[in-house]
Rosetta silent file (secondary structure, phi, psi, omega in degrees, C-alpha in Angstrom):
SEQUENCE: XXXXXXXXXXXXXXXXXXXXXXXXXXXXXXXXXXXXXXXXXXXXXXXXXXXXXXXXXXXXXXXXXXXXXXXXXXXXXXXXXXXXXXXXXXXXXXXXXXXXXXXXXXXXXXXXXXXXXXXXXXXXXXXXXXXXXXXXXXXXXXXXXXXXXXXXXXXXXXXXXXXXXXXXXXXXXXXXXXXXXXXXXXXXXXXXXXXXXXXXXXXXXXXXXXXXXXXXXXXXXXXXXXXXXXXXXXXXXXXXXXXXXXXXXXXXXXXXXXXXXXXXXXXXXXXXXXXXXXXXXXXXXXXXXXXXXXXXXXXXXXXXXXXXXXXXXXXXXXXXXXXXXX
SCORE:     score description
SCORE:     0.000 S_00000001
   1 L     0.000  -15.123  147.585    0.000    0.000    0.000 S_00000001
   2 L   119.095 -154.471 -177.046    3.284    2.114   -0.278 S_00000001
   3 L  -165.411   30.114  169.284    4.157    4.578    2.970 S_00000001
   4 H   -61.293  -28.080 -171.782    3.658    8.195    1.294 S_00000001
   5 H   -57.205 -100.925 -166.250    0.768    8.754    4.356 S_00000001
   6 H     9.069  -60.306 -173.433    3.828    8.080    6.579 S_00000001
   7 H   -66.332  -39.340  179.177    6.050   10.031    4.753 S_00000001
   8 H   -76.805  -28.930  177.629    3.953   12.822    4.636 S_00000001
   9 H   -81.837  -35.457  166.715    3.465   13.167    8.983 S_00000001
  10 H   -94.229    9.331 -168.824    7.262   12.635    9.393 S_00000001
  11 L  -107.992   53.898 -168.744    8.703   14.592    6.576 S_00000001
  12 L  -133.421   50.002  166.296    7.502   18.280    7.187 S_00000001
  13 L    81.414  179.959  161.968   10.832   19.427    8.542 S_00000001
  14 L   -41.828  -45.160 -175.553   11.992   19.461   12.369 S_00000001
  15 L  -107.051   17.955  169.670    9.410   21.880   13.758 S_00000001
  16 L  -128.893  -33.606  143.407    6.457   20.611   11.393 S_00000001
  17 L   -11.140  124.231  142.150    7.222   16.484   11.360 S_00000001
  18 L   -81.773  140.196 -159.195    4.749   14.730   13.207 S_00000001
  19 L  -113.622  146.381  165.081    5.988   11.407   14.973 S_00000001
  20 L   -75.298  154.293 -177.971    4.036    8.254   14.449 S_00000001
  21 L   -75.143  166.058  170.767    2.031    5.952   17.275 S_00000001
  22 H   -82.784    5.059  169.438    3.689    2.694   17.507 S_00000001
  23 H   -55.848  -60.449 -168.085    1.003    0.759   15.532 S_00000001
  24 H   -62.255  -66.473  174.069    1.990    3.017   12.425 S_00000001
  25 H   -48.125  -27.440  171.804    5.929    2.554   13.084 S_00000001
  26 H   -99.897   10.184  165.627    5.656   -0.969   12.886 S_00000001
  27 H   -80.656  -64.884 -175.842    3.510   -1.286    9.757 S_00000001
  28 H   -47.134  -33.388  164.906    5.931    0.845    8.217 S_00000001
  29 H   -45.705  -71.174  156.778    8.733   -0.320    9.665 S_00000001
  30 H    12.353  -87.470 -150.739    6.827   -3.802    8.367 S_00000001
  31 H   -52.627  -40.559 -165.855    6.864   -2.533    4.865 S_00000001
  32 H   -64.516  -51.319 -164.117   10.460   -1.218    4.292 S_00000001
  33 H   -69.669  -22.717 -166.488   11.850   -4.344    5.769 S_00000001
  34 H   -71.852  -11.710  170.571    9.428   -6.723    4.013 S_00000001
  35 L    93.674    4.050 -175.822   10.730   -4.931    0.250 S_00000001
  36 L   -64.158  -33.588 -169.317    6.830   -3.643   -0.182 S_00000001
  37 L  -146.372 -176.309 -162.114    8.085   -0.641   -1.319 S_00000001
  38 L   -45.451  164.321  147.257   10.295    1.779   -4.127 S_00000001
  39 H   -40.050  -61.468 -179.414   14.140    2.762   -3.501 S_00000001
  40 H   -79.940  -56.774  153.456   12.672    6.326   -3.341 S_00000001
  41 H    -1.745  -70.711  167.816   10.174    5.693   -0.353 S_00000001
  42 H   -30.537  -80.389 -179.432   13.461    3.891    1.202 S_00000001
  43 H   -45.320  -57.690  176.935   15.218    6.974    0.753 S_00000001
  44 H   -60.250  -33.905  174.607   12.748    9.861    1.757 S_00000001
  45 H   -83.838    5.980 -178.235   12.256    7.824    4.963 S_00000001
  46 H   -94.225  -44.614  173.417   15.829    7.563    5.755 S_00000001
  47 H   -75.048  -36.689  167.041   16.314   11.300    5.376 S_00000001
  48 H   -66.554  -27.698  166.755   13.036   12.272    7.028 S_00000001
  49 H   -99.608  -18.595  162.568   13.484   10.682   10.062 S_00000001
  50 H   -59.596  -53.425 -178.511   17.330   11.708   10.193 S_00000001
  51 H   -76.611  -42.337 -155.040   15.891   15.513   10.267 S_00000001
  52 H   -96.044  -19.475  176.887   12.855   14.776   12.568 S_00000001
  53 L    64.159  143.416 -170.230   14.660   11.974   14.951 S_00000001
  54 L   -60.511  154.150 -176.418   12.936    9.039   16.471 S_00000001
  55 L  -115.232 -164.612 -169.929   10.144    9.567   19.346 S_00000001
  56 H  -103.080  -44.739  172.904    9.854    6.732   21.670 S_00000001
  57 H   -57.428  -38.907  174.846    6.622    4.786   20.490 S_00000001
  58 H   -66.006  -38.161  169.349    8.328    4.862   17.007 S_00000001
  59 H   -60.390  -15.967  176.840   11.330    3.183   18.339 S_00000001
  60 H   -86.180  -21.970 -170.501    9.160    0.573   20.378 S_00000001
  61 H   -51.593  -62.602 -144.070    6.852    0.353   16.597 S_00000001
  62 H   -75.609  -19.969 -179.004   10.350    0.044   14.678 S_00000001
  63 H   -78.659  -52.975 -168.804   11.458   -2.686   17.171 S_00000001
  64 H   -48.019  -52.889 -148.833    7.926   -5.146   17.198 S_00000001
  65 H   -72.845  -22.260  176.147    8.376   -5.310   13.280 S_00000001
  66 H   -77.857  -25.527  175.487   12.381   -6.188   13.514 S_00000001
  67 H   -79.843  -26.379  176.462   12.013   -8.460   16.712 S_00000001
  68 L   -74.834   -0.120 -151.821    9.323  -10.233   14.248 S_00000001
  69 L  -147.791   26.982  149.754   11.862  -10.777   11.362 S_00000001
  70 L   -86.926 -156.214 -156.960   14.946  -12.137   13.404 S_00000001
  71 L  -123.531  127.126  167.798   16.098  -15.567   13.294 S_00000001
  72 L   -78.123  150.366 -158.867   14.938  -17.563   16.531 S_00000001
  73 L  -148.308  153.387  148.457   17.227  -17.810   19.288 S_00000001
  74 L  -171.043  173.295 -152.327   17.218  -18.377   22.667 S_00000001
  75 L  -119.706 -174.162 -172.065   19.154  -19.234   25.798 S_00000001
  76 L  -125.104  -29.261 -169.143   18.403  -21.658   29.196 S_00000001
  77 L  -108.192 -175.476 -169.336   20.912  -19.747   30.877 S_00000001
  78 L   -74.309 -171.835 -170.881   21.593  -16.246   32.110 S_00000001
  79 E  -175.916  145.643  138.367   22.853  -14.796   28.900 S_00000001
  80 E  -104.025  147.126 -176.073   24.099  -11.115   27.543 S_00000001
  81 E  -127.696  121.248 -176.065   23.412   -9.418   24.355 S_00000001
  82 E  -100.867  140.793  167.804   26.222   -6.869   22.957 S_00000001
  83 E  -111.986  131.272  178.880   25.564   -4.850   19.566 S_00000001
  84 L  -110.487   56.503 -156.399   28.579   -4.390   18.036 S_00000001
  85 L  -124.236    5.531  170.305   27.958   -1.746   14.845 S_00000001
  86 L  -125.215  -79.330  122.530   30.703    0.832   14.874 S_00000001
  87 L   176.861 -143.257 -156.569   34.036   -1.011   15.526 S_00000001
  88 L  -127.683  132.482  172.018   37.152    0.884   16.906 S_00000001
  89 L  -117.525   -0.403  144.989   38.803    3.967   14.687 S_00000001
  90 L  -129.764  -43.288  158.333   41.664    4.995   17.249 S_00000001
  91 L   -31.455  126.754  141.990   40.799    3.291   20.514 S_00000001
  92 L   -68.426  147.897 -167.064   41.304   -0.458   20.658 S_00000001
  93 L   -85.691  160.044 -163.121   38.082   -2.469   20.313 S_00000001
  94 L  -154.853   12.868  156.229   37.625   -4.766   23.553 S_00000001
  95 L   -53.527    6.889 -176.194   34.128   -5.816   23.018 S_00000001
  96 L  -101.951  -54.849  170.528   35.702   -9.409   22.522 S_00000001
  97 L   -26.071  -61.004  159.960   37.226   -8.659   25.596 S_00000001
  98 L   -99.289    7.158  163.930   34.038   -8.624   27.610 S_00000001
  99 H   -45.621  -70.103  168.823   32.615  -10.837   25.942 S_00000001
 100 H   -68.929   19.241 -171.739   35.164  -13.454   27.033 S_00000001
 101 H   -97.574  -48.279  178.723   35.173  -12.007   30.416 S_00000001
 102 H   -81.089  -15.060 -178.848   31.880  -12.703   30.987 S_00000001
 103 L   -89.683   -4.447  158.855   31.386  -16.293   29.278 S_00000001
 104 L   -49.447  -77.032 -154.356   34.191  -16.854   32.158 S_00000001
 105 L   -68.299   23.048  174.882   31.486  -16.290   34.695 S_00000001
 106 L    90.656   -8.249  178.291   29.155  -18.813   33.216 S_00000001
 107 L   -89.429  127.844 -177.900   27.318  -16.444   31.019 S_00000001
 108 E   -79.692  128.021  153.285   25.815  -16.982   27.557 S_00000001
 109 E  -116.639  129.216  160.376   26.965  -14.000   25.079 S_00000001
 110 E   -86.766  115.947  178.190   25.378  -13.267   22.111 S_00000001
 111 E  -119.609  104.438 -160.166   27.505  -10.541   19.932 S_00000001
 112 E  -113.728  127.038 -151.706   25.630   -9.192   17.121 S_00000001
 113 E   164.726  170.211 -179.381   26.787   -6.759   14.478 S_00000001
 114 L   -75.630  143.775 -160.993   28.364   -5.906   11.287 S_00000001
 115 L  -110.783    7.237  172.213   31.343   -8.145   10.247 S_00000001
 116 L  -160.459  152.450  168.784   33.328   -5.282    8.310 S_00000001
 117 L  -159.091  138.104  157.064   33.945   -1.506    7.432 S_00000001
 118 L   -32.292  -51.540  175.717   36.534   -0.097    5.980 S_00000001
 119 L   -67.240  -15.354 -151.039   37.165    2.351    8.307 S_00000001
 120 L  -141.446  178.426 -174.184   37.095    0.631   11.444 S_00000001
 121 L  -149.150  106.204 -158.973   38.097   -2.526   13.121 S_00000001
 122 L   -88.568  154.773  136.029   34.728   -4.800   13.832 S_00000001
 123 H   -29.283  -51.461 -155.088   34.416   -7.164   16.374 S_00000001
 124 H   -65.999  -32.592 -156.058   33.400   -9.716   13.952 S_00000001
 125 H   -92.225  -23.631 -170.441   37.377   -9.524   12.608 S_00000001
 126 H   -73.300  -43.657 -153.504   38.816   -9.456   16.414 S_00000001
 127 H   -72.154  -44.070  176.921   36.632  -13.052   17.293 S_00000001
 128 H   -33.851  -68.094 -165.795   38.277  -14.267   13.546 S_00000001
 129 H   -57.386  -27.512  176.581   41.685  -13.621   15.002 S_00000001
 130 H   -87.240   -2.452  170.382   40.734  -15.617   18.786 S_00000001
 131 L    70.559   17.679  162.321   39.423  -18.025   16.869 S_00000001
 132 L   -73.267  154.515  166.837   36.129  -17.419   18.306 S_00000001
 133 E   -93.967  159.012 -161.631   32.835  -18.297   16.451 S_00000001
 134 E  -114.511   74.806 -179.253   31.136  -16.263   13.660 S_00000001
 135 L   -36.418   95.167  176.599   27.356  -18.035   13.938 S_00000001
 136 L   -68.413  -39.536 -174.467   26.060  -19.051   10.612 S_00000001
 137 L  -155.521  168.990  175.867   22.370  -20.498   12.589 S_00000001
 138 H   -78.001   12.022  171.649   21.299  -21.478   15.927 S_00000001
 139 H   -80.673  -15.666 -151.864   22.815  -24.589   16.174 S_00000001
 140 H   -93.481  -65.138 -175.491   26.406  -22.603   15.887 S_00000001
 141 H   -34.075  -81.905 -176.452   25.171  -20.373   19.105 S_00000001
 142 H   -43.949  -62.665 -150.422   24.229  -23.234   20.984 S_00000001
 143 H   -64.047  -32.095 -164.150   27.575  -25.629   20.517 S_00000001
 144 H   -67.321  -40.749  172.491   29.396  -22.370   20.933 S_00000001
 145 H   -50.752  -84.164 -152.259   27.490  -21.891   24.731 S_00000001
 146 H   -31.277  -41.238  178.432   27.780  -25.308   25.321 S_00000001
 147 L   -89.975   35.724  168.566   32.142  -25.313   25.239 S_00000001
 148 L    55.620   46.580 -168.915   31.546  -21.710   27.407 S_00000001
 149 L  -128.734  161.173  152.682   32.511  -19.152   24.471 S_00000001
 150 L   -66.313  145.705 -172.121   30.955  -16.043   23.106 S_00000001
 151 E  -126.504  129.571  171.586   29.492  -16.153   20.304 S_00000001
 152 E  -106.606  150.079  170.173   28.943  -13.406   16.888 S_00000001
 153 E  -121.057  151.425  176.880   26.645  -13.091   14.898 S_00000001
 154 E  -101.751  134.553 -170.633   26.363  -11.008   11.763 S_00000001
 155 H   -61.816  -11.492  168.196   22.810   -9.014   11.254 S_00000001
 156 H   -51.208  -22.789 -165.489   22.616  -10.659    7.809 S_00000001
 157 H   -83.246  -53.865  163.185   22.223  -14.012    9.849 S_00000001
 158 H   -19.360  -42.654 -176.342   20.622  -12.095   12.626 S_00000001
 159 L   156.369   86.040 -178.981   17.862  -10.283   10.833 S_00000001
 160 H   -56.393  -18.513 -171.559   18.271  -10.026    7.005 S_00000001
 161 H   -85.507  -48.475  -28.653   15.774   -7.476    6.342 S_00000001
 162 H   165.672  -81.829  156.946   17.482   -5.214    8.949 S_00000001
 163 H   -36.728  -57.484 -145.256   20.971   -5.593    7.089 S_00000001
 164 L   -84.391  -13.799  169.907   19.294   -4.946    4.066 S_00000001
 165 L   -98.215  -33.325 -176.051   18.188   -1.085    5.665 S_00000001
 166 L  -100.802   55.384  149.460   21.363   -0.429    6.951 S_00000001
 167 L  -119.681  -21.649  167.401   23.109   -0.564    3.610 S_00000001
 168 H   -38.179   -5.414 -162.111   21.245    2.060    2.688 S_00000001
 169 H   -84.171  -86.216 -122.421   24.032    4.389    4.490 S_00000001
 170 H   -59.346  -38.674 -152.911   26.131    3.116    1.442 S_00000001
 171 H  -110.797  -48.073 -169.387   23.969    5.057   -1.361 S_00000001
 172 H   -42.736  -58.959 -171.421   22.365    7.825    1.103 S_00000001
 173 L    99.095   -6.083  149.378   25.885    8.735    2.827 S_00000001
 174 L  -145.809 -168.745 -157.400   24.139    8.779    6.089 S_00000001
 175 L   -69.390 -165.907 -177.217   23.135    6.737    8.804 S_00000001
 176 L  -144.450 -164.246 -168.658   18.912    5.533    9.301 S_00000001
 177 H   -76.421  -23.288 -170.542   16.777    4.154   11.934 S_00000001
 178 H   -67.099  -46.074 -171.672   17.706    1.062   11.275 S_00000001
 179 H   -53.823  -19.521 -163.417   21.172    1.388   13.221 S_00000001
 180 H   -89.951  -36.195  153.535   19.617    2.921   16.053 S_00000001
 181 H   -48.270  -38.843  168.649   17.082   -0.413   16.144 S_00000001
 182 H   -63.224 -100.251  161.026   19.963   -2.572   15.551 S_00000001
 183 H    11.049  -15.959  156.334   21.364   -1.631   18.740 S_00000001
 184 H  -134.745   51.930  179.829   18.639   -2.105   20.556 S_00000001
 185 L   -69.436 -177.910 -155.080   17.664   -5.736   19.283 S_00000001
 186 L  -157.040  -75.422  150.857   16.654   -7.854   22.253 S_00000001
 187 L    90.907   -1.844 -159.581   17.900  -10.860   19.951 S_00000001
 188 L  -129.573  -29.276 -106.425   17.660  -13.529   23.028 S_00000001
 189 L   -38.716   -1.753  172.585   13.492  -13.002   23.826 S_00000001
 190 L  -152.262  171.134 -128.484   13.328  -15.480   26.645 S_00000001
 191 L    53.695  174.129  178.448   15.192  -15.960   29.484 S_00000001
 192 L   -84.215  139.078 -160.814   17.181  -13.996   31.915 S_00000001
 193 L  -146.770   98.527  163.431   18.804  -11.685   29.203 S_00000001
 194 L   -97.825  160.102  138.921   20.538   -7.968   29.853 S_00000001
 195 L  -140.222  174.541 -132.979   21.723   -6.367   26.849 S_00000001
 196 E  -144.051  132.185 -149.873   23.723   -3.591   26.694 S_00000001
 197 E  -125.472   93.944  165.170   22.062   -0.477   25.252 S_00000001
 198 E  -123.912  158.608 -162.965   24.626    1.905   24.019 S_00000001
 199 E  -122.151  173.121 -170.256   24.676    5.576   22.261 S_00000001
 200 L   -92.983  -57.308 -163.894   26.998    7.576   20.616 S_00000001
 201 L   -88.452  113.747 -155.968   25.427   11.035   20.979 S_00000001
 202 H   -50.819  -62.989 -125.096   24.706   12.390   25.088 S_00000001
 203 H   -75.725  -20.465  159.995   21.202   14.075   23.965 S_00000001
 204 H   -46.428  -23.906 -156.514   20.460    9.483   23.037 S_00000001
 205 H   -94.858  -21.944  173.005   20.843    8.815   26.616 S_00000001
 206 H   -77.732  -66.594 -160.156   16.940   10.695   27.803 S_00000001
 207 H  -102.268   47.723  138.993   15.467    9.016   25.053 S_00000001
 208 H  -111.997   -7.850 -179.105   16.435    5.125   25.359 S_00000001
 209 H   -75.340  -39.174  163.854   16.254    5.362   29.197 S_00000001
 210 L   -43.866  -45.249 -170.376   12.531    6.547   28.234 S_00000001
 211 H   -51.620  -38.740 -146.069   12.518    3.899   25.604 S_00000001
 212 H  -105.896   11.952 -176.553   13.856    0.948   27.724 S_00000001
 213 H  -123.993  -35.423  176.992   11.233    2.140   31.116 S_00000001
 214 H   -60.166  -58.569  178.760    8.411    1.813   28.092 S_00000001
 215 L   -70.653   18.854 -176.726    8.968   -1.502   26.708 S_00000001
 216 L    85.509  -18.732 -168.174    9.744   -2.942   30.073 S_00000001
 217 L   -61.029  146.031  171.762   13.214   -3.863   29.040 S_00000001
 218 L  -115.623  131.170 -163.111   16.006   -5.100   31.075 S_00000001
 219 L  -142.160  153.313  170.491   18.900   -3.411   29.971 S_00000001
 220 E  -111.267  122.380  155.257   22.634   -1.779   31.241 S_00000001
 221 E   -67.697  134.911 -173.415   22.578    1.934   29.280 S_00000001
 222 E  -163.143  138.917  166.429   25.862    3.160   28.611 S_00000001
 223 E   -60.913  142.615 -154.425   27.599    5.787   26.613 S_00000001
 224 L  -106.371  176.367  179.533   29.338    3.582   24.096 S_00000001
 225 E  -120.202   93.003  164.207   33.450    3.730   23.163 S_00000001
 226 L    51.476   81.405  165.686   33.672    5.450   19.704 S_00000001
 227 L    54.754  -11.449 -178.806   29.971    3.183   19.368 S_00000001
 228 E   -91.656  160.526 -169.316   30.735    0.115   21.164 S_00000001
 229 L   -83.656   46.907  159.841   28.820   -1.876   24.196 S_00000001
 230 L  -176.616  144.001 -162.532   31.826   -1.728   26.314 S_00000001
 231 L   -75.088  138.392 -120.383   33.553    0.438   28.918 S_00000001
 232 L   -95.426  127.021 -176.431   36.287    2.985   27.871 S_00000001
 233 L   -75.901  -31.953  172.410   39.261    0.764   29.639 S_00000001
 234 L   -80.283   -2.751  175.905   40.975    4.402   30.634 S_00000001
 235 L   178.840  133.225 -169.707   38.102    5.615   32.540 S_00000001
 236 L   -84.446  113.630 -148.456   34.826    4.004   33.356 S_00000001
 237 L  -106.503  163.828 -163.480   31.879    6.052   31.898 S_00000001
 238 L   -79.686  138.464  171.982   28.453    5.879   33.780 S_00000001
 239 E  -124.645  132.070 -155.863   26.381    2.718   33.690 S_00000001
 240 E  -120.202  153.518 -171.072   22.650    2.416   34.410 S_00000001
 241 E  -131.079  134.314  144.979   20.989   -0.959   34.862 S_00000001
 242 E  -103.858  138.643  177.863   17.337   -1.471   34.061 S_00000001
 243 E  -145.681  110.158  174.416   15.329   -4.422   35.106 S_00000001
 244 L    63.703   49.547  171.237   12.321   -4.785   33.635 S_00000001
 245 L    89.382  -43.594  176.985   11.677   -1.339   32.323 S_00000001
 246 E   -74.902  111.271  132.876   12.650    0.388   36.100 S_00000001
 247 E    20.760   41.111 -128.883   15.811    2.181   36.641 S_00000001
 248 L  -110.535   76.663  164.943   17.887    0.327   39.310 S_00000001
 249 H   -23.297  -61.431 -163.346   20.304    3.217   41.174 S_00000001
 250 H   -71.526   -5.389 -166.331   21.461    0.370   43.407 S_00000001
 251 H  -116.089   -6.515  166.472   22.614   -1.827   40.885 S_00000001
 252 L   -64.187  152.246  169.772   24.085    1.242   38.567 S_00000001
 253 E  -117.922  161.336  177.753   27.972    2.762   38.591 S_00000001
 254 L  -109.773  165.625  165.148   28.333    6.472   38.145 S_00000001
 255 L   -25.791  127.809  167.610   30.821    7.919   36.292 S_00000001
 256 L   -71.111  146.986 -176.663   34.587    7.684   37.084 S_00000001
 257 L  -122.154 -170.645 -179.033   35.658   11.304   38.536 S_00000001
 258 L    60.535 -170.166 -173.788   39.530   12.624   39.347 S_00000001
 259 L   -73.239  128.747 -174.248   42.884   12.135   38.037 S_00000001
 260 L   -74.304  137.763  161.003   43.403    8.423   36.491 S_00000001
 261 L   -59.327  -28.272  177.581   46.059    6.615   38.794 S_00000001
 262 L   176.472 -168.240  178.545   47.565    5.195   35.749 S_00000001
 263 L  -147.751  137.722 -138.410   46.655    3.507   32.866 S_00000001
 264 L   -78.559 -163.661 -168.776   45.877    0.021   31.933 S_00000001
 265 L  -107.774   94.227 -179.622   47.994   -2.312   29.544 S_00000001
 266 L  -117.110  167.991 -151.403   46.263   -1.828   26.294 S_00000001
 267 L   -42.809 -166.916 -162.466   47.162   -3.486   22.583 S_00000001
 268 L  -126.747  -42.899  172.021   50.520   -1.074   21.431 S_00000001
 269 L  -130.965  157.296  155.139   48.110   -0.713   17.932 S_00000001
 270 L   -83.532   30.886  177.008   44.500   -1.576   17.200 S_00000001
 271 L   -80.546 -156.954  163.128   44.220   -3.705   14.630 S_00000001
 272 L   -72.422  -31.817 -174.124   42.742   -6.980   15.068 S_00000001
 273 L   -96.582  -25.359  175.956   45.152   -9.537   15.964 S_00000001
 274 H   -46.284  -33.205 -173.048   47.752   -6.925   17.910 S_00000001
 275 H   -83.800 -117.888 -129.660   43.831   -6.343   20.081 S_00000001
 276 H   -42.943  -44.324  149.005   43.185  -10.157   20.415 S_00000001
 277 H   -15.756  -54.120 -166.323   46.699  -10.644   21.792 S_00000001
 278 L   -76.421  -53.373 -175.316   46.495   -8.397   23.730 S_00000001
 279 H   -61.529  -47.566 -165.039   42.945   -9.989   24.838 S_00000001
 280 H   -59.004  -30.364 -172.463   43.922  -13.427   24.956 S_00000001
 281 H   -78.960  -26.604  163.488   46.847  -12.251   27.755 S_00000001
 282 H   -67.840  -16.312 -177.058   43.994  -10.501   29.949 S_00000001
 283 H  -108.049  -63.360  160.254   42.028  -13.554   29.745 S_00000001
 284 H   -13.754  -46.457 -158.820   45.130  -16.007   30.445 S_00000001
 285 L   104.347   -8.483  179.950   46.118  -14.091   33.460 S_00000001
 286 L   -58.739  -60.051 -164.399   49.096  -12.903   31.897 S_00000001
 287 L  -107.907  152.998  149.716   47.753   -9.122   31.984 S_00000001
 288 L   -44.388  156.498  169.786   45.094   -7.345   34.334 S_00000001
 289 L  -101.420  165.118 -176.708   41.908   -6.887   33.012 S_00000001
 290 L   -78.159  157.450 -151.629   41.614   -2.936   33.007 S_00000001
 291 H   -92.780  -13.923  173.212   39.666   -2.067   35.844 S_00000001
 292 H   -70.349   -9.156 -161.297   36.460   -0.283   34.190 S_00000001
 293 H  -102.644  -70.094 -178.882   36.043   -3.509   31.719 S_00000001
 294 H   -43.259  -29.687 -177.024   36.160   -5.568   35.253 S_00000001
 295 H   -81.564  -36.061  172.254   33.393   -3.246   36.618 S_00000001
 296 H   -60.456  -34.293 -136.123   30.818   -3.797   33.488 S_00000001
 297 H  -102.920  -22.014 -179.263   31.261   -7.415   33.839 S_00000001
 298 H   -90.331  -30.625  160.051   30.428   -7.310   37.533 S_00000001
 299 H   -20.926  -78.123 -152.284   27.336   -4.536   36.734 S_00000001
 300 H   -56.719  -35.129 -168.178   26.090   -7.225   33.937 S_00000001
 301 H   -86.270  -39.151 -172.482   26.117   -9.839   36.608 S_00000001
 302 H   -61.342  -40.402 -167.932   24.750   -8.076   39.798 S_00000001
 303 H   -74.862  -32.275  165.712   21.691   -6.928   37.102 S_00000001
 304 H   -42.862  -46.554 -149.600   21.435  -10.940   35.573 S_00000001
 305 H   -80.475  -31.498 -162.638   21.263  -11.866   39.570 S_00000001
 306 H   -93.596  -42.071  130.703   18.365   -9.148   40.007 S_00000001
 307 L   -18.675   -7.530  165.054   16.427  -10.439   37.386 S_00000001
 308 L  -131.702  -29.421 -175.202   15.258  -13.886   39.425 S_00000001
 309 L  -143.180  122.034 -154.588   15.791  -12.036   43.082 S_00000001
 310 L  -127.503  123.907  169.837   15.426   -8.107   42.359 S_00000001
 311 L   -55.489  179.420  160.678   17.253   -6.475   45.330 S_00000001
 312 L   -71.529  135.641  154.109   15.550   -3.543   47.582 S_00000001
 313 L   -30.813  -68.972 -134.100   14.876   -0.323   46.051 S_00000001
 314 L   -90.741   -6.216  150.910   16.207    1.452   48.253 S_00000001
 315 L   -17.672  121.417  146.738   19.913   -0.538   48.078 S_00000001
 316 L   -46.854  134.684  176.786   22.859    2.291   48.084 S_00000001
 317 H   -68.945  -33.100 -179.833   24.262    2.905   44.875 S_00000001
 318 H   -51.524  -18.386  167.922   27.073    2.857   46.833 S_00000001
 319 H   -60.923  -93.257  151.731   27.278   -0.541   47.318 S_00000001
 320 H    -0.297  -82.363 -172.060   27.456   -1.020   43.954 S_00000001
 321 H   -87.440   45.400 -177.832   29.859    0.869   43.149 S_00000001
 322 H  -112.671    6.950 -174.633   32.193   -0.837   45.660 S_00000001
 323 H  -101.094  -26.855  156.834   33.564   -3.826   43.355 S_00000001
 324 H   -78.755  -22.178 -157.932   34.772   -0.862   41.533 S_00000001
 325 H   -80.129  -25.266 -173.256   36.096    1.635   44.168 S_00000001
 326 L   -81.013    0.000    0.000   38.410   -1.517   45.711 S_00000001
């Protein structure tokens, strides 16, 4: 039936754009991924919502129709879900890093994301170099759990229709909606599941904490490191835990403040196998893990723990924040 209505309530510039209920975002969503409609529709709605920016019902709309079009997956165990979509351009990337930090502790990870860019240095190419696996289906996930490894996935496997919006950045030249939905993929839908909800841009951080208290979501919010789902190893940036849509102070770290005491033992370059070296000696025992990387991993687990026996409200954040402060 095309999506020109659509187009017409979210295209009327910034201060004239009207945002859609979520019923409307996910039929539309619906249509672009299902291929219902032209290149230019694709296009007007990529640019129209880049000037008008996402509201919160359209991001829960844009989600129902993308959580209907993944590939089913799910865990038995406690499990994390990382988005991986910008990869590292001077900073080494260490999302493998907590990956394997955390499938220490017994945890299923799911790592989901793009497996190349030019520009950058993915995930997908650091797990290549550990010799981690790169999930073709959900038998690959499972066998991968089962010998206690993290596991990637690429969103073509992941949710082809999904991939197939964010190549539009390729002819447009900028990004769409879809990355900001990949990134907040749920991708596990049963079980005890955090995922790790991170943004590039500060003024992102009001509206997924809205987003993530609407749908209910259990989630850790985090400013991401140059885009990734994992904390800046030279200084620990603030992390907010959700559980089940609420906020959770006590189970949150605030921001590192003051002068860094030093600084941890990170790769000498980033490319992928100098950072998977580097990782593999941090996992070994050879190297420390840096200590803000150590503090996500105990976050992700205190909020997994809270999820079958949800602490008091009223729990100090301080508390918390004492597996980092020692």
């Amino acid at each position: 039936m095309g999506i020109a209505s659509y187009i017409r309530e979210i295209g009327r510039g910034r201060d004239g754009a009207r945002s859609l209920d979520r019923e409307q975002a996910r039929d539309l969503m619906s249509q672009l991924l299902d291929g219902t409609v032209t290149d230019l529709e694709i296009g007007a709605f990529a640019l129209a919502m880049r000037i008008k920016g996402e509201s919160v019902a359209e991001l829960a709309g844009f989600l129902d129709a993308a959580h209907a079009r993944c590939l089913a997956l799910g865990t038995a165990g406690p499990a994390v879900v990382l988005p991986s979509y910008n990869g590292s351009r001077r900073l080494p990337n260490l999302t493998a890093l907590l990956a394997l930090l955390l499938a220490k502790q017994g945890i299923n990870v799911l790592v989901h994301g793009l497996a190349h860019d030019a520009a950058r240095v993915t995930t997908a190419e650091i797990f290549h170099s550990l010799g981690l696996t790169c999930a073709e289906n959900a038998a690959d996930v499972d066998a991968a759990w089962s010998r206690h490894e993290p596991v990637f996935m690429r969103t073509e496997t992941l949710c082809p229709p999904l991939a197939r919006l964010l190549a539009v950045r390729a002819v447009v030249g900028l990004r769409n909606s879809g990355h900001t939905i990949a990134k907040l993929l749920a991708a596990l839908p049963s079980g005890p599941v955090v995922r790790v909800v991170n943004y590039t841009h500060p003024e992102y951080g009001a509206l997924l904490a809205e987003f993530l208290g609407l749908t209910g979501a259990s989630a850790l919010l985090m400013r991401g490191t140059e885009g990734e789902p994992v904390a800046d190893a030279r200084r620990l940036q603030k992390l907010d835990v959700f559980i089940a849509g609420m906020q959770r102070p006590d189970l949150s770290l605030p921001a590192q403040d003051g002068v860094l005491a030093g600084m941890p033992a990170l790769p000498r370059a980033n490319d992928a196998a100098t950072t998977a070296s580097t990782i593999q000696a941090v996992v070994s025992g050879a190297l420390p893990a840096p200590r803000p990387i150590a503090a996500q991993v105990e976050c992700l687990l205190r909020a997994l723990t809270a999820l079958e026996t949800p602490a008091p409200q009223e729990a100090s954040q301080a508390l918390a924040a004492a597996a980092y402060n020692a």
